[in-house]
C-alpha positions in Angstrom: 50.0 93.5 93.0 46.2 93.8 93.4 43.3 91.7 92.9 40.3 92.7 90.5 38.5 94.1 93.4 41.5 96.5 94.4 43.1 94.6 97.1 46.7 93.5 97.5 47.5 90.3 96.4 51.0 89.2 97.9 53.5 87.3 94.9 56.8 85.4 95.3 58.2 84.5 92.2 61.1 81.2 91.8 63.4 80.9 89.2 65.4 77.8 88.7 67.8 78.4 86.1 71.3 75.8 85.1 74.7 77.3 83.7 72.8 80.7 83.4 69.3 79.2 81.7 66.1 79.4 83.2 64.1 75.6 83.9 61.4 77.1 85.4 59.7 79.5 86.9 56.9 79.0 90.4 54.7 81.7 91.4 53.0 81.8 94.5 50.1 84.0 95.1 48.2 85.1 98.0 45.1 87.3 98.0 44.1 89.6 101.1 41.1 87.0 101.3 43.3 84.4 101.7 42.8 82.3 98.4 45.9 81.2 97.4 47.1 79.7 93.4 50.4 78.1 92.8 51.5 78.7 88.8 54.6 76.8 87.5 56.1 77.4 83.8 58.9 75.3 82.1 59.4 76.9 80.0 59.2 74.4 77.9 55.1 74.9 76.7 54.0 73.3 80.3 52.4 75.2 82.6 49.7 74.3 85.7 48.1 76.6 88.1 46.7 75.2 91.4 44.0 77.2 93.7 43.4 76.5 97.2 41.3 78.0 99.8 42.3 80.0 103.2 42.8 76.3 104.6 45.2 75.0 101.9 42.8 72.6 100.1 42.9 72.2 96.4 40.0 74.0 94.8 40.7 74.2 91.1 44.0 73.5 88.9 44.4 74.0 85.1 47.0 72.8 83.0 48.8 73.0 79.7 51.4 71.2 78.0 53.6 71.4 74.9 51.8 68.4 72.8 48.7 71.2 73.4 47.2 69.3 75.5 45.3 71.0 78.2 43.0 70.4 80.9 41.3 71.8 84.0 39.8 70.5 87.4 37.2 71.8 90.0 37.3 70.4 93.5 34.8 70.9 96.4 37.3 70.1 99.6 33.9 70.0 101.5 31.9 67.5 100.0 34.8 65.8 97.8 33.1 66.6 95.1 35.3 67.1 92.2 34.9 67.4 87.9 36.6 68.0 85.2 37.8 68.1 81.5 40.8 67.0 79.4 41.8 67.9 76.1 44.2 65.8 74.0 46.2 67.6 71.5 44.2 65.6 68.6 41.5 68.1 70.2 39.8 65.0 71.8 38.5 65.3 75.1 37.5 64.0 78.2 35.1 65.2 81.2 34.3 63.8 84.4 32.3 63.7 87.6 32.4 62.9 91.5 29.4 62.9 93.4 31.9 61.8 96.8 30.1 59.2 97.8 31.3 56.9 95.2 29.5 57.9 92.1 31.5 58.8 88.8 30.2 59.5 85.5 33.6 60.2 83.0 32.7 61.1 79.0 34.7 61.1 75.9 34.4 63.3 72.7 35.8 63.5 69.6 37.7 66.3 68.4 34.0 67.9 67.2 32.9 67.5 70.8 30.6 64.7 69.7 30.0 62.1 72.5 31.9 58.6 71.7 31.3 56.9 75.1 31.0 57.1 78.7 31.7 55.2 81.8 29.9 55.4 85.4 30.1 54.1 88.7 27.3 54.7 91.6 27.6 53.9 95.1 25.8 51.2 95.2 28.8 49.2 93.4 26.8 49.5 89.9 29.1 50.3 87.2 29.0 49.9 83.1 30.4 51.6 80.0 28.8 53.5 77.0 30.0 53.8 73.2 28.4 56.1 71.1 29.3 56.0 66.9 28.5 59.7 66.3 28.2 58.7 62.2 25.9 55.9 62.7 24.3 57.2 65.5 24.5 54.0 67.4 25.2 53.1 71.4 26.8 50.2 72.4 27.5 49.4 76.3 27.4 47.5 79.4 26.7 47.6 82.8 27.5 45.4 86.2 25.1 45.2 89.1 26.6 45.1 92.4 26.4 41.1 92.9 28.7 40.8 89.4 25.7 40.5 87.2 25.6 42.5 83.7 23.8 43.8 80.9 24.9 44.3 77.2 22.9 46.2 74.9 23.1 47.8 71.6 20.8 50.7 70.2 21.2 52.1 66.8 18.7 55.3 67.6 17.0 54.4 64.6 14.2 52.0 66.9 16.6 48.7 66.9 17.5 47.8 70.5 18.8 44.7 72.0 21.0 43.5 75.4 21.8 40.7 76.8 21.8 39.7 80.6 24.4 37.1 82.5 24.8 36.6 85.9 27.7 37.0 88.0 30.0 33.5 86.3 29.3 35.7 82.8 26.7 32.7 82.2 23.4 33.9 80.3 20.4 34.5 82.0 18.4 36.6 79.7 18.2 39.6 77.3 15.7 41.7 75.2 15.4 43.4 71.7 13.0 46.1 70.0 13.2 46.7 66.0 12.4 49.7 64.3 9.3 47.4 62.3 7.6 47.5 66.2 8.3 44.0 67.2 9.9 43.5 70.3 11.1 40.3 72.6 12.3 38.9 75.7 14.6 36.1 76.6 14.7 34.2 80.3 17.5 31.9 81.1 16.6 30.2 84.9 18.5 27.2 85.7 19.4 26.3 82.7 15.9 27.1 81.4 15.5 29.1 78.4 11.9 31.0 77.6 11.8 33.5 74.7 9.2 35.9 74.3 8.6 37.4 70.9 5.8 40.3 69.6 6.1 41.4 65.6 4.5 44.1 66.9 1.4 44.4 64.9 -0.6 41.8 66.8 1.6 38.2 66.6 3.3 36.8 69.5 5.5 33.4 70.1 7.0 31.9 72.9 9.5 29.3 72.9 10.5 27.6 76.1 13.7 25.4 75.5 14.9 22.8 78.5 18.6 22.8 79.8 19.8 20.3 77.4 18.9 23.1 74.8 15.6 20.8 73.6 12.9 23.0 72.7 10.3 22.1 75.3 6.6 23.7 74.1 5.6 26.9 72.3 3.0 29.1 72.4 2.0 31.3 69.5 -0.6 33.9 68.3 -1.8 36.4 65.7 -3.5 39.9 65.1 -6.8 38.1 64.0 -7.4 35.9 67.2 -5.9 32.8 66.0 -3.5 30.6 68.8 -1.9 28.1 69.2 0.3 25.6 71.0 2.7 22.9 71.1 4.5 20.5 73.5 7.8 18.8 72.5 8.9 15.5 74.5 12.7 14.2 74.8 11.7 11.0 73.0 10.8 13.3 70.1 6.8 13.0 70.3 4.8 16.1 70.3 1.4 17.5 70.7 -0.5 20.8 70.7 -4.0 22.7 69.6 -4.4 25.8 67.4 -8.0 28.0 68.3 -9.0 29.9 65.2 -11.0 33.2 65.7 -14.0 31.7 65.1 -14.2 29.5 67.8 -13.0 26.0 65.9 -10.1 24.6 67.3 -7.2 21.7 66.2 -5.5 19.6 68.3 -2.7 17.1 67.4 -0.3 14.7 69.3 2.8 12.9 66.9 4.3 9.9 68.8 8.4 9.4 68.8 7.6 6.7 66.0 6.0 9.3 63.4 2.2 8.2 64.3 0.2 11.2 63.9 -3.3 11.6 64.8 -5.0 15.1 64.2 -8.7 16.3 65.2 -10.9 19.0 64.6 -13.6 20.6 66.3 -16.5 23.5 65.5 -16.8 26.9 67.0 -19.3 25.2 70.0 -16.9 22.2 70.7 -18.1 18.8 69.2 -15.2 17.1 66.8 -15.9 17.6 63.0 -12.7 15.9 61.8 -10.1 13.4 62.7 -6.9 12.8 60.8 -3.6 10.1 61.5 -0.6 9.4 59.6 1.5 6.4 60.9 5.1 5.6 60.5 4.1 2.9 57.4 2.7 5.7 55.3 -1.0 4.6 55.7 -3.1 7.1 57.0 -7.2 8.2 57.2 -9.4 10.9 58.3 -13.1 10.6 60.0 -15.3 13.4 59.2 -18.1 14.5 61.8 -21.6 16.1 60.6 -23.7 16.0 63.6 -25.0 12.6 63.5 -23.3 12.0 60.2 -20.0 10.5 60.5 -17.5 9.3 57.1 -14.1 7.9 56.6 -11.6 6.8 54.3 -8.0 4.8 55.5 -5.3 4.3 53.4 -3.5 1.4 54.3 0.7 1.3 53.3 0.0 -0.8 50.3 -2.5 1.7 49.0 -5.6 -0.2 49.4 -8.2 1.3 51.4 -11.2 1.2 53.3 -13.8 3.9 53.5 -17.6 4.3 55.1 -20.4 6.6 55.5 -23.4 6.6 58.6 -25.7 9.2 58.3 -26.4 8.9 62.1 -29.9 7.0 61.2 -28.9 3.5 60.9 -27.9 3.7 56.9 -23.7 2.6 57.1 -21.8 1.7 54.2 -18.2 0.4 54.1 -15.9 0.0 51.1 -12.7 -1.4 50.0 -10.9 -0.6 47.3 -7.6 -1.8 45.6 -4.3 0.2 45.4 -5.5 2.5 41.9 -9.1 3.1 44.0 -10.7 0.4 42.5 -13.6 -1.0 44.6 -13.5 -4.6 45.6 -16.2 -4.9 48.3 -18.9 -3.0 49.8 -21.1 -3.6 52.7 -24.0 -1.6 53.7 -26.3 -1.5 56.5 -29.9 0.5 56.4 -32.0 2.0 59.3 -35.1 -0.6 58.3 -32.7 -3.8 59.1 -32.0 -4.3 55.6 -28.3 -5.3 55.0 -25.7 -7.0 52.8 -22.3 -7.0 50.8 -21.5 -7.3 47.9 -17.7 -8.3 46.5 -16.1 -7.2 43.3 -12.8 -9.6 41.6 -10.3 -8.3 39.7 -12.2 -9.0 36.4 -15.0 -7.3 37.6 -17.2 -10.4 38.6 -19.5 -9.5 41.4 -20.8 -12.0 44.4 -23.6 -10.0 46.6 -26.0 -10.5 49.9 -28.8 -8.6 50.4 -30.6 -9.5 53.8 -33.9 -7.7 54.2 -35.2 -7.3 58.5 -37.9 -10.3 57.9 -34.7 -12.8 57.5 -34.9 -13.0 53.4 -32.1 -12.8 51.9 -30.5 -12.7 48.5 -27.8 -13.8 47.1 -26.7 -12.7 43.2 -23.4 -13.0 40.7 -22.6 -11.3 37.8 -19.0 -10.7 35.4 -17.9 -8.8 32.8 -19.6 -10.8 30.1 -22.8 -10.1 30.9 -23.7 -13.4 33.0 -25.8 -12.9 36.0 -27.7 -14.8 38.7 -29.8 -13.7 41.1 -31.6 -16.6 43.8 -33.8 -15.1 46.9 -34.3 -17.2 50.4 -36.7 -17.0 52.6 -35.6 -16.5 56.7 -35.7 -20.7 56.5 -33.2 -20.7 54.0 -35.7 -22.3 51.5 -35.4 -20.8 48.0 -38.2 -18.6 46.5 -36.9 -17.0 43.8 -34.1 -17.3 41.1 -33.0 -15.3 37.7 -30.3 -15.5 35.7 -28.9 -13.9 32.5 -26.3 -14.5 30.1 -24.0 -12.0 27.6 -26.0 -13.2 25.0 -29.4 -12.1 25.9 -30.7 -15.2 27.2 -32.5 -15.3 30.9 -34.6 -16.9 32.7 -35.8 -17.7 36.7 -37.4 -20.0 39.4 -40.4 -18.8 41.6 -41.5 -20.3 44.4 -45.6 -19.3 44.5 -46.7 -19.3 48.5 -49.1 -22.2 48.2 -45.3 -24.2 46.9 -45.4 -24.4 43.3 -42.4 -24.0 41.4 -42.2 -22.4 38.2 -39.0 -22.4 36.2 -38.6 -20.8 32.8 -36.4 -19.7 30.6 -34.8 -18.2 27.2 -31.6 -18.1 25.0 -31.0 -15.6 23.0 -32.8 -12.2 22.3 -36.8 -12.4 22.8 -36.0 -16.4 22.9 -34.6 -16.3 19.7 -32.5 -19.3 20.2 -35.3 -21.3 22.2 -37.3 -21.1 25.7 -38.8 -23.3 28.4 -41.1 -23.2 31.1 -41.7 -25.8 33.9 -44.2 -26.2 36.6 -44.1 -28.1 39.7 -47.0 -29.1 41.3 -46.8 -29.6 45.1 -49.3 -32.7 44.7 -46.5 -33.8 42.3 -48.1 -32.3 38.7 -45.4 -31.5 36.3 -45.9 -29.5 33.6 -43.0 -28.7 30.8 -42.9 -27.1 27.8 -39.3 -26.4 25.7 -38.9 -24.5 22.2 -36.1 -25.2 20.9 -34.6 -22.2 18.1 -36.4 -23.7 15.4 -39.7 -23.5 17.0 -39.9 -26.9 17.9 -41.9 -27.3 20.5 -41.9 -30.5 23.5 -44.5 -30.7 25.8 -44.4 -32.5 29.2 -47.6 -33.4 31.2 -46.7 -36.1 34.2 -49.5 -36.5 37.0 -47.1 -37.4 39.7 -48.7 -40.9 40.3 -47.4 -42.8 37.3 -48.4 -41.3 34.3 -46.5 -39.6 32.2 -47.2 -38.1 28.7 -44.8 -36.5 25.9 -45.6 -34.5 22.7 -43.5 -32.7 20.0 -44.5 -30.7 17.4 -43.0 -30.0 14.5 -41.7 -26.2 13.4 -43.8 -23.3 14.7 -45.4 -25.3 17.3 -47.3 -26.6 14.2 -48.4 -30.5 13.8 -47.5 -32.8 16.2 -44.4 -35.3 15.5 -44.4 -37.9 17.8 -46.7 -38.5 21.6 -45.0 -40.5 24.1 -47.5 -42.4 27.2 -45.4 -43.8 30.1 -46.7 -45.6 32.2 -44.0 -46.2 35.8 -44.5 -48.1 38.7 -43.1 -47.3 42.4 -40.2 -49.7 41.5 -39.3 -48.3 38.5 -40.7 -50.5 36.2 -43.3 -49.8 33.7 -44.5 -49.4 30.0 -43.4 -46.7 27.0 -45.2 -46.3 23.7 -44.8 -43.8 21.3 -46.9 -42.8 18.3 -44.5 -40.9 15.4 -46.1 -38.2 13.2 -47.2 -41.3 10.6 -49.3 -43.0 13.4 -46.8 -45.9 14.0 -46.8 -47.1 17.3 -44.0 -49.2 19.4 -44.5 -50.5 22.9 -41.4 -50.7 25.3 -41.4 -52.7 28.8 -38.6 -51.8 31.2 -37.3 -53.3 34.3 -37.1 -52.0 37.9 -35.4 -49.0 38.2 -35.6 -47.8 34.6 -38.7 -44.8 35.5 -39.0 -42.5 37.4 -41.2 -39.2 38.0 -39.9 -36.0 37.3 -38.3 -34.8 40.4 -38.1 -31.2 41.1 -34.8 -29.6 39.6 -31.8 -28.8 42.6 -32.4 -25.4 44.1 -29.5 -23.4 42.5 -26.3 -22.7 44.3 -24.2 -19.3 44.5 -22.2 -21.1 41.3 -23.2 -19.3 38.2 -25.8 -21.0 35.6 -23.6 -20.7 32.6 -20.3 -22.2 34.5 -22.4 -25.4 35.2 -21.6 -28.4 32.1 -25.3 -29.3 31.0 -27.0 -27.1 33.3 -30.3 -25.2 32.4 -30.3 -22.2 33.7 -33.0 -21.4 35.7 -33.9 -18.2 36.7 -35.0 -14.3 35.2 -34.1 -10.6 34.7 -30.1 -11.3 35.7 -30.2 -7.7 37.0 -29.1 -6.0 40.3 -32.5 -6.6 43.0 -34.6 -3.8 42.9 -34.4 -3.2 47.0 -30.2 -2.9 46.3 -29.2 0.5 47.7 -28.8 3.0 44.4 -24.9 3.8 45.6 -24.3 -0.1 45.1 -24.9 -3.6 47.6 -22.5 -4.0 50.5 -21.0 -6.4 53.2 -22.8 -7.5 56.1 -20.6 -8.6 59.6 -19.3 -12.0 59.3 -17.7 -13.7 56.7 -20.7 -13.1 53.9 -18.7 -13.8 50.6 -21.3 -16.4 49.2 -21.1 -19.8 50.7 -23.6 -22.0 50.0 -23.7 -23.2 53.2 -24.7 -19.5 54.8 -27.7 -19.0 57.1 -28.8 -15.8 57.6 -30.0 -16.7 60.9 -26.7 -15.8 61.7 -26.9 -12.0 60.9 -30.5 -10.7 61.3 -30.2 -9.1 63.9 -27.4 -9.8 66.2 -23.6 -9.5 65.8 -21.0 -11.6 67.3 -20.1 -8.5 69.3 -23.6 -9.4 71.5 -21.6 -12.1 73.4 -19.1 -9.7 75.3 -20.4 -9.2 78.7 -19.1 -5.9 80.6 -20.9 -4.7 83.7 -18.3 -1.7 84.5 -18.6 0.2 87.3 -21.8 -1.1 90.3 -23.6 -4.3 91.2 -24.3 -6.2 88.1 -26.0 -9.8 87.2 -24.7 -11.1 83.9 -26.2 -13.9 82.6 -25.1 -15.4 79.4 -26.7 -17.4 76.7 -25.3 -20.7 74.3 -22.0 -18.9 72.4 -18.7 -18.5 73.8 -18.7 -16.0 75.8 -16.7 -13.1 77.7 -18.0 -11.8 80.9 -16.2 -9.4 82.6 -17.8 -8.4 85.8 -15.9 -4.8 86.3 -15.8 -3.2 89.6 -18.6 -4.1 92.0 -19.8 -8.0 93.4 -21.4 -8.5 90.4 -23.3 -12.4 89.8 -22.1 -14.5 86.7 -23.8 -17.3 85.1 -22.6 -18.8 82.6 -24.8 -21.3 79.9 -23.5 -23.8 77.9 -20.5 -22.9 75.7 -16.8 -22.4 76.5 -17.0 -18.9 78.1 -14.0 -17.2 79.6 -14.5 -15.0 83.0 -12.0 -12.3 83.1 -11.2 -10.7 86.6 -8.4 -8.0 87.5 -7.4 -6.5 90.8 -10.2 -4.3 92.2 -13.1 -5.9 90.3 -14.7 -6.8 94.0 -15.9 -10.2 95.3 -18.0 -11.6 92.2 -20.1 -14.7 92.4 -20.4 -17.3 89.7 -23.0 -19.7 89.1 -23.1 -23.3 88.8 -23.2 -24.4 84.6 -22.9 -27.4 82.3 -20.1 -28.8 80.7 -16.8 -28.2 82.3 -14.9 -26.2 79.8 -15.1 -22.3 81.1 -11.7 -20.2 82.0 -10.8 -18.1 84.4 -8.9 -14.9 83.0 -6.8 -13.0 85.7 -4.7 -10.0 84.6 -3.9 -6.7 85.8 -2.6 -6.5 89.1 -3.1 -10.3 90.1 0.1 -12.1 91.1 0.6 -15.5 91.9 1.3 -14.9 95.1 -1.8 -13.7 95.8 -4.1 -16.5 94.9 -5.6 -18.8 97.5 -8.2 -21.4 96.8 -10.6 -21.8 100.1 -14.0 -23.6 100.5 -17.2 -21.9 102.1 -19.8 -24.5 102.5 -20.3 -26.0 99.2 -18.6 -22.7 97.3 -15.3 -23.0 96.2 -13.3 -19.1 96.6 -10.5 -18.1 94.8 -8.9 -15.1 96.8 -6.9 -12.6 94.7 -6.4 -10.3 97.1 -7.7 -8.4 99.7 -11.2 -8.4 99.7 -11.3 -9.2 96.7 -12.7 -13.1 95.4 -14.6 -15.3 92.5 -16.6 -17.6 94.6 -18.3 -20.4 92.4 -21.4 -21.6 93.7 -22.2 -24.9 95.0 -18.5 -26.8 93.4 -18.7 -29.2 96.0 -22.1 -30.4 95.4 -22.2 -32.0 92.7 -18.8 -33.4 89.8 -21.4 -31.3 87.2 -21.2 -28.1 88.8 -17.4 -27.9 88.6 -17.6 -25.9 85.2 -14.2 -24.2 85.3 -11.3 -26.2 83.6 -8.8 -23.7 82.8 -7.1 -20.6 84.8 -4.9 -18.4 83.0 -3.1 -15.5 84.8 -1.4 -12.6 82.9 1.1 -11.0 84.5 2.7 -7.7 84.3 5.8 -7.7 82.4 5.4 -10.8 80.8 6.4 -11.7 77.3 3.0 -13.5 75.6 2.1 -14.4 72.3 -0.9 -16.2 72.6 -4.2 -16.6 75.3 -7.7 -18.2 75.6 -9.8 -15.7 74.5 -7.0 -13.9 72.4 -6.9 -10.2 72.8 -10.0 -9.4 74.0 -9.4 -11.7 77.3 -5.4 -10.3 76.8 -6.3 -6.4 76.5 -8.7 -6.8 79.5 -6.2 -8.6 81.6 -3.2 -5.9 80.7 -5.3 -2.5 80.7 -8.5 -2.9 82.6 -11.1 -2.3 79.2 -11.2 -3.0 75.5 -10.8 0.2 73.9 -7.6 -0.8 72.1 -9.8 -3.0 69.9 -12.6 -1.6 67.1 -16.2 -3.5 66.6 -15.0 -5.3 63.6 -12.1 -6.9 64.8 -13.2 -7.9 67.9 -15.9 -9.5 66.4 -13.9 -11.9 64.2 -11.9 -12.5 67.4 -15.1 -14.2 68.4 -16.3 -15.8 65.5 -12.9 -17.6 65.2 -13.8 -21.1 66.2 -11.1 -21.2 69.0 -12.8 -18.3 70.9 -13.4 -19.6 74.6 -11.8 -23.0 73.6 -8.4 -22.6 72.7 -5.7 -20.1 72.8 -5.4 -17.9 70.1 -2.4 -15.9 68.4 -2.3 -12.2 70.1 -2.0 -9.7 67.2 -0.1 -6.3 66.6 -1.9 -3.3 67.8 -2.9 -2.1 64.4 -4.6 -5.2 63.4 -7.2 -4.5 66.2 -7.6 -1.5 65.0 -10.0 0.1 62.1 -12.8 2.6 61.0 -15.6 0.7 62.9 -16.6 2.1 66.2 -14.0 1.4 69.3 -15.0 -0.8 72.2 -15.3 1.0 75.4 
């Protein structure tokens, strides 16, 4: 036998064969070159051929069988390299490779020779799997790192991608996904700590990191026009987070576990513009910023609400409204000084105060029917002016002149229709009155203040007089009347002690309507709103300004209740107080406290320094320790004729000169607060009771803490501590 090239190939040939048929047949065949193949038929439609080299090492094999199944093999005896293919007899097929070193790549195809999946192994110990959906076109498969980690993916070759990490216990630690729209993500699993990353791909990204409870901690967002944001999520189920827009303004928000929500604002350059809060009881509010300009509205849970304007200049105006956004009060405030309030009942009747910066005030009614007063004080509280008016077109006032006359005057009815009066009141004690009554009857009144007084009537249209009246009166009442009637008859009347007297100047009118008074005449003009109201309506002053008769505006001009909280803060500071009950809080520093007369309370927490107190009358001051200050740490110690109260290290109150005299012991009372304590009640209330728990007051707004200190037991008694919200409104927080 010879080879292609002409050389002799050397063949043995073995037959097996059983009761004269053949089982198989073995060739062995050996080239000049010393290549050897091994061929075996059954006979049977399976055959194999198997090459070695001159050394006897397996090259190459190839195979058939009778399903039709056939395959083939290459082998590299040198680098134990080896590949090669298998075909199934549904004409499926599988190829493979080794690199021998420990790398193997094997692939499977359908019966079209399409790829359908794939399996590898490198040396490293890296291994994984591939499945390929020739219809779809889609590739799913895995792959194992050498430490037992993996990957899962997924790519339908049409741009949407996505696998999943887990570490080496098959627990998640991450994954990744792309979508044919061009948005793409990430996900990051470490200890139990999930972030995921996500782009939609046309400018918009999120990321969510969630805790390893599974809570979603905080987020972090943006999109294709500049805008981003972020958010904050706590276990108790309170929140918070800010949004920048692309131009420059910003949001911020923070939602307690309760559902309190408070939401602010800001412009492109950074100052706040808006504020916004919701809280758990449905009332809510928002503040509005304009440079100087602030305004507000809060809605509380029954509806009613409270709203106010400041332009930044001194001009301030509150308002309350009812539940259907009907106003019941307003008070105002204007940059001259000018103040006052103004209150509105359900039937529309009106009680106002206007206080103008010279101390006059004014104080004016009015209802639905028309009725009106108006009477004007001076800063004495001496009346100067009064009007009034009534549905039915009647009016009339009192003037005070400057040199102290009094004029009153008056009419009923249209143009006086139904009668009029004038009065005038002399300060040397001159009266003068004149009345018309509807008919034109006229009565006029001339008394000279020292004992004389004389009457006249005329009859219809002030025409022809009816009767004339002389009385004569004596400083005990005594005296002499005679009358003259309209036919010249005279009568002559003597009366006792006490019977006459002159005509005394009429009671200053109250804040009690004209025409609610039984045989009052009214006394006072135009009825109408003061010209010097504000045009957007009168408002409430501080205090309790609601009309009492018994009001001095003394009170207001000038100075709030709020003036008698002392706060040094931070440094050396001398505080000295004036008549009110009074807080003085030192703050941090050796400050020097005196006190005046009044019940003041002194309020002192750890690390507010050695402070001195003077020496002051009346023994009815406290001492207010909180924050910090235990029991155990207080020590009372004298230093010459000082009495020291040790809080702690170097830290003291030392009140001058307690040993010198019984009237300089002006303490009586020491309350401590301490931390952890259950309290419902403290001298000074909660402005003493914030101080001693946080260290400041700015848990308390202006208006509330001044009726704190209005409230008569301020500094003398202990007062109710309130909720939270009730120290809180739209005026402006203490610091």
């Amino acid at each position: 036998m010879r080879e292609a090239d002409g050389s002799v190939m050397d063949a043995v040939e073995h037959v097996s064969a059983l009761d004269g048929k053949v089982l198989d047949v073995t060739s062995t065949f050996r080239t000049k070159s010393g290549l050897d193949f091994v061929s075996k038929d059954d006979k049977q439609g399976n055959t194999s051929i198997v090459h070695v080299d001159r050394d006897g090492a397996k090259t190459a094999d190839e195979w058939t069988k009778a399903d039709g199944s056939f395959g083939e093999n290459s082998y590299d005896p040198a680098s134990g390299k080896r590949s090669g293919t298998t075909t199934k007899a549904d004409q499926t097929s599988i190829t493979y490779t080794k690199d021998g070193i420990g790398g193997m790549l094997v692939k499977s195809f359908d019966k079209d020779r399409q790829l359908i999946g794939d399996s590898w192994t490198r040396p490293d110990g890296t291994h994984g799997s591939n499945s390929y959906d020739p219809v779809a076109g889609a590739i799913t498969g895995v792959k194992f790192a050498a430490d037992g980690s993996s990957e899962r993916f997924t790519d339908d070759l049409h741009g949407n991608k996505q696998s999943a990490t887990f570490d080496a216990n098959n627990k998640p630690t991450g994954g990744k996904w792309e979508k044919a729209d061009g948005s793409f993500g990430s996900e990051k699993i470490v200890n139990g700590v999930k972030t995921i990353d996500f782009n939609d791909g046309d400018g918009g990204t999120k990321s969510q990191t969630y805790g390893a409870d599974g809570r979603l901690v905080s987020d972090t967002w943006g999109t294709k026009d500049g805008a981003r944001g972020t958010n904050g999520y706590n276990a108790d189920g309170s929140s918070f987070g800010s949004v920048k827009m692309p131009d420059g303004t910003s949001r911020t928000y923070v939602r307690a576990a309760d559902g309190t929500q408070n939401v602010e604002l800001f412009n492109s350059w950074g100052p706040k513009t808006t504020h916004l809060w919701n809280n758990p009881d449905g009332s809510h509010g928002v503040e509005k910023f304009d440079g100087m300009k602030t305004s507000g509205v809060f809605i509380r849970a029954d509806k009613t609400s409270q709203s106010f304007t400041d332009d930044g200049k001194g001009n301030v105006v509150f308002r309350e409204a009812d539940a259907n956004d009907k106003t019941t009060s307003v008070s105002w405030w204007q940059s001259d000084g000018t103040h006052g309030s103004e209150k509105i009942g359900p039937d529309l009747a009106r009680t106002g105060l206007i206080v103008s910066p010279n101390g006059h005030y004014t104080r004016y009614t009015s209802d639905e029917n028309g009725n009106a007063t108006t009477n004007k004080y001076d800063a004495k509280g001496e009346l100067i002016a009064s009007s009034w008016k009534d549905g039915n077109g009647g009016g009339g006032g009192r003037v005070t002149t400057p040199e102290g006359v009094i004029v009153v005057y008056g009419q009923y009815g249209p143009n006086g229709r139904d009668g009029k009066y004038e009065e005038i009141y002399q300060r040397n004690g001159v009266v003068r009155k004149e009345v018309t009554d509807k008919e034109g009857r006229v009565r006029q009144v001339l008394d000279d203040g020292m004992g004389t007084r004389i009457e006249t009537t005329y009859g219809p249209g002030g025409i022809g007089i009816t009767s004339n009246t002389t009385t004569k009166y004596k400083p005990d009442g005594s005296g002499t009347v005679t009358t003259t009637d309209k036919d010249l008859n005279t009568t002559e009347k003597h009366v006792g002690p006490g019977s006459l007297k002159p005509i005394k100047v009429p009671v200053e009118p109250g804040d009690t309507p004209a025409w609610a008074i039984p045989g009052h005449v009214p006394s006072e003009g135009t009825g109408e709103i003061p010209d010097n109201a504000p045009p957007d309506g009168p408002r409430i002053p501080e205090g309790d300004l609601d009309g009492d008769s018994d009001y001095n505006p003394n009170d207001y001009i000038g100075k709030r209740r709020i003036d008698d909280i002392f706060d040094g803060g931070a440094g050396i500071d001398t505080l000295t107080g004036g008549s009110g009950n009074e807080l003085f809080i030192g703050g941090t520093g050796n400050d020097s406290i005196v006190t005046s007369t009044g019940a003041d309370i002194i309020a002192f927490n750890r690390g507010d320094g050695q402070d001195t107190v003077a020496a002051s009358i009346g023994k009815d001051n406290t001492v207010s320790l909180g924050k910090g200050v235990t029991y155990a740490d207080l020590l009372f110690k004298k230093a010459g004729n000082d009495l020291v109260l040790v809080t702690g290290a170097s830290e003291q109150l030392t009140f001058k000169d307690c040993y010198l005299s019984a009237n300089k012991r002006s303490v009586a009372n020491l309350q401590v607060v301490i931390e952890g304590g259950s309290d419902t009640a403290a001298i000074g209330g909660d402005l003493a009771y914030q101080y001693a728990r946080n260290g400041n007051l700015s848990a308390l707004s202006l208006a509330p803490a001044d009726a704190l200190l209005a409230a008569a037991p301020f500094g003398a008694a202990v007062q109710n501590l309130q909720a939270g919200s009730a120290l809180q409104d739209l005026s402006p927080r203490l610091a």
